[in-house]
C-alpha positions as CSV (number, residue, x, y, z in Angstrom):
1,X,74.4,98.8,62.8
2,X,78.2,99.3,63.7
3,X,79.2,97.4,66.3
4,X,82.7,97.8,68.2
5,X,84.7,94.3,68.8
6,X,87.6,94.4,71.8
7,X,89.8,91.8,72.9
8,X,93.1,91.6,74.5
9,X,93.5,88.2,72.3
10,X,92.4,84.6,72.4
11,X,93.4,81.7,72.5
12,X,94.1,79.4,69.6
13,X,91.5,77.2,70.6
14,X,88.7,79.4,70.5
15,X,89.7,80.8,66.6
16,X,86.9,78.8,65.8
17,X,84.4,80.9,67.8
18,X,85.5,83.9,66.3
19,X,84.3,82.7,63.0
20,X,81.2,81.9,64.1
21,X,80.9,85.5,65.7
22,X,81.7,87.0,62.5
23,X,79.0,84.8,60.9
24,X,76.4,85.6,63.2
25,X,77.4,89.0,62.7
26,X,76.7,89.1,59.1
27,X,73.6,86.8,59.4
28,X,72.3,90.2,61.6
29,X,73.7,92.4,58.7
30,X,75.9,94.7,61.3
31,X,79.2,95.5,60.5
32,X,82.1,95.0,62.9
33,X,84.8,97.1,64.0
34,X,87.9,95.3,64.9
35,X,90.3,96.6,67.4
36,X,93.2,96.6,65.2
37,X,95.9,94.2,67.4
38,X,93.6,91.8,67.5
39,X,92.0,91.9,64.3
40,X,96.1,91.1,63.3
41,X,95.9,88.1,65.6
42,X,93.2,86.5,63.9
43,X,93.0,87.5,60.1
44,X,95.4,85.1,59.0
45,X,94.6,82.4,61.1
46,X,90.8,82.4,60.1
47,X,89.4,82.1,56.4
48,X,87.9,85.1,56.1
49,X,86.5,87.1,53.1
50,X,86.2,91.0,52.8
51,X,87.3,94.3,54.3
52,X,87.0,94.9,58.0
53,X,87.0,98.3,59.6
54,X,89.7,98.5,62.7
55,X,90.3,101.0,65.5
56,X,93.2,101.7,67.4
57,X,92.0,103.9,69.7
58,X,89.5,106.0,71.5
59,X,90.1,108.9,68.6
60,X,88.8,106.0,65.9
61,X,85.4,105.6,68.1
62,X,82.9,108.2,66.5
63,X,79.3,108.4,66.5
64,X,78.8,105.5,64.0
65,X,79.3,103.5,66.7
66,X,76.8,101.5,67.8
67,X,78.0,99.7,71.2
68,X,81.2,97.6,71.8
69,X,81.5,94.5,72.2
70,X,84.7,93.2,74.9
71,X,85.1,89.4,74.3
72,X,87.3,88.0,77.7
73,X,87.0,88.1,81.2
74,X,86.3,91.1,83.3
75,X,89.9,92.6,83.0
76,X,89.0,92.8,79.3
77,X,85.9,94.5,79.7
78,X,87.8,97.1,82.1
79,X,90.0,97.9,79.6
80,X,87.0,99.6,77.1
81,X,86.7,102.1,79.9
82,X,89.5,103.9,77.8
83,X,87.9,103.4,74.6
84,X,84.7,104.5,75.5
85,X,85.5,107.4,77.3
86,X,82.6,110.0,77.6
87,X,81.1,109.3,74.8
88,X,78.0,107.1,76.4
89,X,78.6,104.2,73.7
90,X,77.5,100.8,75.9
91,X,79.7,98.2,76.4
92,X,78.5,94.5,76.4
93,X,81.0,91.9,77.8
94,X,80.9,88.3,76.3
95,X,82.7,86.0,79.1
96,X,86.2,84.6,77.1
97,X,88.0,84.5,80.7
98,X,86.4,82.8,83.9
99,X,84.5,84.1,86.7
100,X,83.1,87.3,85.0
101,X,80.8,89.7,87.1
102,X,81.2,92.0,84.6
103,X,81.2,90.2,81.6
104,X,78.7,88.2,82.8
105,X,77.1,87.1,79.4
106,X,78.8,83.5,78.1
107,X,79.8,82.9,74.8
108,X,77.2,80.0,74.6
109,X,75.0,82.7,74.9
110,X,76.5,84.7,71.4
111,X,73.3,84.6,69.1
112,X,71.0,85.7,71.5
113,X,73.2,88.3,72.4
114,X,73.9,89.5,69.3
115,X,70.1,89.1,68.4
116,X,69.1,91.3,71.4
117,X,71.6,94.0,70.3
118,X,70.0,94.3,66.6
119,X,66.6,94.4,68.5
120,X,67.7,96.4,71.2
121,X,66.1,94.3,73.4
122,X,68.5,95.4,76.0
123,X,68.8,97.4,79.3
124,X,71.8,99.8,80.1
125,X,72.7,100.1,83.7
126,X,75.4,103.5,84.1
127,X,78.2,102.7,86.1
128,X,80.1,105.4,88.5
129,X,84.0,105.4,87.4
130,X,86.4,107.1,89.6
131,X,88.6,110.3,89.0
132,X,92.4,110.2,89.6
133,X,93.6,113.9,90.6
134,X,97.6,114.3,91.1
135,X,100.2,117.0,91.2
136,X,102.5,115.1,88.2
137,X,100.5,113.8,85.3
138,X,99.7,110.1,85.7
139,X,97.8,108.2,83.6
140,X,97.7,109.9,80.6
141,X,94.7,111.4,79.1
142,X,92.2,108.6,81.3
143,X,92.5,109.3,84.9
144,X,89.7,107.3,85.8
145,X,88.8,103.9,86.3
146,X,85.2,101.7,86.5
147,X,86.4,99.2,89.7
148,X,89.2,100.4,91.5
149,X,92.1,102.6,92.5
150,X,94.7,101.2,94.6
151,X,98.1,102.4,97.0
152,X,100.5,99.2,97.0
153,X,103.9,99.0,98.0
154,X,106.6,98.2,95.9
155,X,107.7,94.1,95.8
156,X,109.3,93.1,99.3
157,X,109.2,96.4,100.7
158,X,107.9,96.8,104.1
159,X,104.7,98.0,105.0
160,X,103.5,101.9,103.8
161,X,101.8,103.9,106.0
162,X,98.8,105.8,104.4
163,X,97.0,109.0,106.2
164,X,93.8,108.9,104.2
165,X,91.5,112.0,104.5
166,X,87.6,112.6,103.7
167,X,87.1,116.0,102.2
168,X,90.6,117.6,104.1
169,X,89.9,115.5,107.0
170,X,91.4,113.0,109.0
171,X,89.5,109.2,108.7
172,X,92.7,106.8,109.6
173,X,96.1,105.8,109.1
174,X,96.7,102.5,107.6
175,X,99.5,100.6,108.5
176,X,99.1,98.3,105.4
177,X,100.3,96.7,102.0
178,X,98.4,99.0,100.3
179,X,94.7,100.6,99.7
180,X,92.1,100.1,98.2
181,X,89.5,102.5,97.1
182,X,86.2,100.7,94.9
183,X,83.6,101.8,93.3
184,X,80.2,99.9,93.8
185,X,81.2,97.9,90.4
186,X,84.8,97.4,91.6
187,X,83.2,95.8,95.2
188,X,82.9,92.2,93.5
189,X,86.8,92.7,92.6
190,X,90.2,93.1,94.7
191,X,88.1,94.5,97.2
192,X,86.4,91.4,97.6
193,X,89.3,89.3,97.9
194,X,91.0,91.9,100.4
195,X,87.4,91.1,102.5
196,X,85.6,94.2,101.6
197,X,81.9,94.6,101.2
198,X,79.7,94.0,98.5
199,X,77.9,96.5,97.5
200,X,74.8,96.9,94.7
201,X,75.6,99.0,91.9
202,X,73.7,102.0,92.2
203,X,74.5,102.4,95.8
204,X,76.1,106.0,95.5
205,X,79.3,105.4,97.0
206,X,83.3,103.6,97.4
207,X,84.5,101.5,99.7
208,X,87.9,101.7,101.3
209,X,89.5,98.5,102.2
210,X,93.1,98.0,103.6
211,X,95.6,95.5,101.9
212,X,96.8,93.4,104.6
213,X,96.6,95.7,107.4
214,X,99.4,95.4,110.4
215,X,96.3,96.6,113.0
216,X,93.8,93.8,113.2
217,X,90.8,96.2,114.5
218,X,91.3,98.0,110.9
219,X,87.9,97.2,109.0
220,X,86.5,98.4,105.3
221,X,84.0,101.3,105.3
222,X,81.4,102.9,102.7
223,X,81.3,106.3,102.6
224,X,79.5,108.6,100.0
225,X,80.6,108.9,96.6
226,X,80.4,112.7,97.0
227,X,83.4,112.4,99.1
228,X,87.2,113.4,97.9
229,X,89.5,110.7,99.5
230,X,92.9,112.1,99.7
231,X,96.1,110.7,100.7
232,X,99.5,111.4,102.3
233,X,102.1,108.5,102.0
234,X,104.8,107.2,104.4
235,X,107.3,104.4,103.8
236,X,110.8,103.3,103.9
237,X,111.3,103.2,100.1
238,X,111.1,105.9,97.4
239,X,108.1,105.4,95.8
240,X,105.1,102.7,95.5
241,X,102.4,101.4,93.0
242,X,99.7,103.4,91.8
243,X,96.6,101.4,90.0
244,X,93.5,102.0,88.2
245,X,91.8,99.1,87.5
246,X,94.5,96.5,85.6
247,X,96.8,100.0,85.3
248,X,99.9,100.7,87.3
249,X,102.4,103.0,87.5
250,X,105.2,103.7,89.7
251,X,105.1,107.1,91.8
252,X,107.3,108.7,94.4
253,X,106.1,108.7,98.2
254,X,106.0,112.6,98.2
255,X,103.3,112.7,95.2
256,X,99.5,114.5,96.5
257,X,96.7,112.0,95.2
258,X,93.8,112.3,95.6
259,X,90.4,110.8,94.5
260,X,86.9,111.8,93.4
261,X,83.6,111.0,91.3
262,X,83.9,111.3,87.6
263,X,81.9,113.2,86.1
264,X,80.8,110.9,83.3
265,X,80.1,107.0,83.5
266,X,80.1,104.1,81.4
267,X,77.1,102.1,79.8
268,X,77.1,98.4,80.8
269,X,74.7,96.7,78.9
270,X,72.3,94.0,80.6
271,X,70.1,91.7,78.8
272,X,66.6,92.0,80.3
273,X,66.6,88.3,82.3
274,X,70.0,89.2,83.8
275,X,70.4,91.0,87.4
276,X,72.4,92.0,90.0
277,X,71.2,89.5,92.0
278,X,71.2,86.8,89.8
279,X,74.8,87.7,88.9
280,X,75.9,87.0,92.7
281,X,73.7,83.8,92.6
282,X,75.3,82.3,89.8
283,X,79.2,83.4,90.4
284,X,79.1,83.0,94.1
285,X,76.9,79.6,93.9
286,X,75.0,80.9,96.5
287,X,71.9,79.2,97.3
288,X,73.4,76.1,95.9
289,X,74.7,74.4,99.1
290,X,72.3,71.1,99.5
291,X,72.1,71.1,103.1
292,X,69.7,74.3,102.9
């Protein structure tokens, strides 16, 4: 078994950790596949024997592949959307960061983890990811994210105005920081903080939420996932902030965006006690308030 190992880096506290990954790694006879920067970030620092096998990116990720493996927080997980690609290989996240909805499994839990990957005693939910169309290239060659896309104005600009359209037509104007638009996975992210819904996974649809909106009677809304969202922009300055997911780049006003389904999605691997549910019980602490 070939299994792919991603990280954005660690800290030097938790170099010990890594060794014990690699050793439970071996104990399980599967072979790792370091993502190359970070295998550099830890092969001197940890006394370790043998080859290792790298990748630097998606090109590297061929059918020997057995799943990857994203060790951090959810931002680090996100990141393996690129990786990935179309090519259906699941993704497990190992929590190195801290609240983790996404990479909900913690790193206390790394043997059985690793044990239930050699077993396959697994489940794999499939995740929408969204689909970034524009008139100038953006994004390179992955013009799609698993949580979010997002409008935002640039620093201390003032306020942008956003005409957002369903399928050609008209659904508001925002007179806002920005705009949001989440998948059902991105829901529990900067939507949330922004006071958007949450909604389950396999719900079929994104949620549109204004970033500090000047009109206080502006609210979020669902709408199907077979919609295109499209968007004319308005503002004072030259240009604004483009995102997918922890990606930005900086766009002028008069660019045509607009934003769809993909037509692929991404593997998230679940181990069989772990649910939605339960997911939003433990990072939420809901439930736990003793005066119920």
């Amino acid at each position: 078994m070939r299994i792919a190992i991603y990280s954005r880096g660690l800290e030097i506290t938790q170099r010990e950790e890594i060794g014990l990954l690699l050793q439970e790694l071996k104990k399980q006879n599967v072979e790792p596949v370091f993502f190359q920067d970070f295998f550099n970030q830890f092969y001197s620092a940890i006394d370790i024997k043998g080859s290792y096998s790298t990748f630097n990116s998606s090109a590297d990720m061929d059918d020997s592949i057995d799943c990857m493996i994203s060790l951090g927080g959810d931002g680090t997980l996100l990141d393996t959307v690129t990786f990935v690609k179309d090519s259906g290989i699941p993704v497990l996240g190992i929590n190195y960061g801290r609240l983790g909805f996404l990479a909900n499994i913690g790193k206390e839990e790394l043997h059985s983890a690793i044990e239930a990957l050699v077993n396959r005693q697994f489940v794999t939910d499939k995740r929408t990811l969204l689909h970034l169309d524009a008139n100038i290239p953006l994004f390179g060659d992955t013009p799609y994210a698993l949580n979010e896309f997002s409008l935002h104005k640039k620093d201390t600009s003032p306020m942008i105005k956003i005409h957002t359209y369903l399928n050609g037509e008209l659904l508001n104007t925002y007179w806002a920081d920005g705009l949001i638009v989440a998948t059902p996975t991105g829901s529990t992210g900067y939507s949330l903080s922004c006071n958007g819904p949450i909604v389950f996974p396999d719900s079929a649809s994104f949620v549109i939420t204004a970033v500090a909106p000047h009109n206080l009677n502006i609210r979020p809304i669902i709408i199907p996932d077979t919609n295109i969202v499209s968007f004319e922009i308005e503002g004072r300055t030259d240009g604004f902030l483009c995102t997918l997911d922890s990606r930005k780049e900086a766009v002028p006003k008069e660019v045509q965006i607009a934003i769809k389904k993909e037509e692929f999605g991404i593997n998230l691997i679940r181990l069989n006690e772990n649910n939605f549910l339960q997911t939003l019980r433990n990072k939420l602490s809901w439930g736990l308030d003793k005066r119920n």
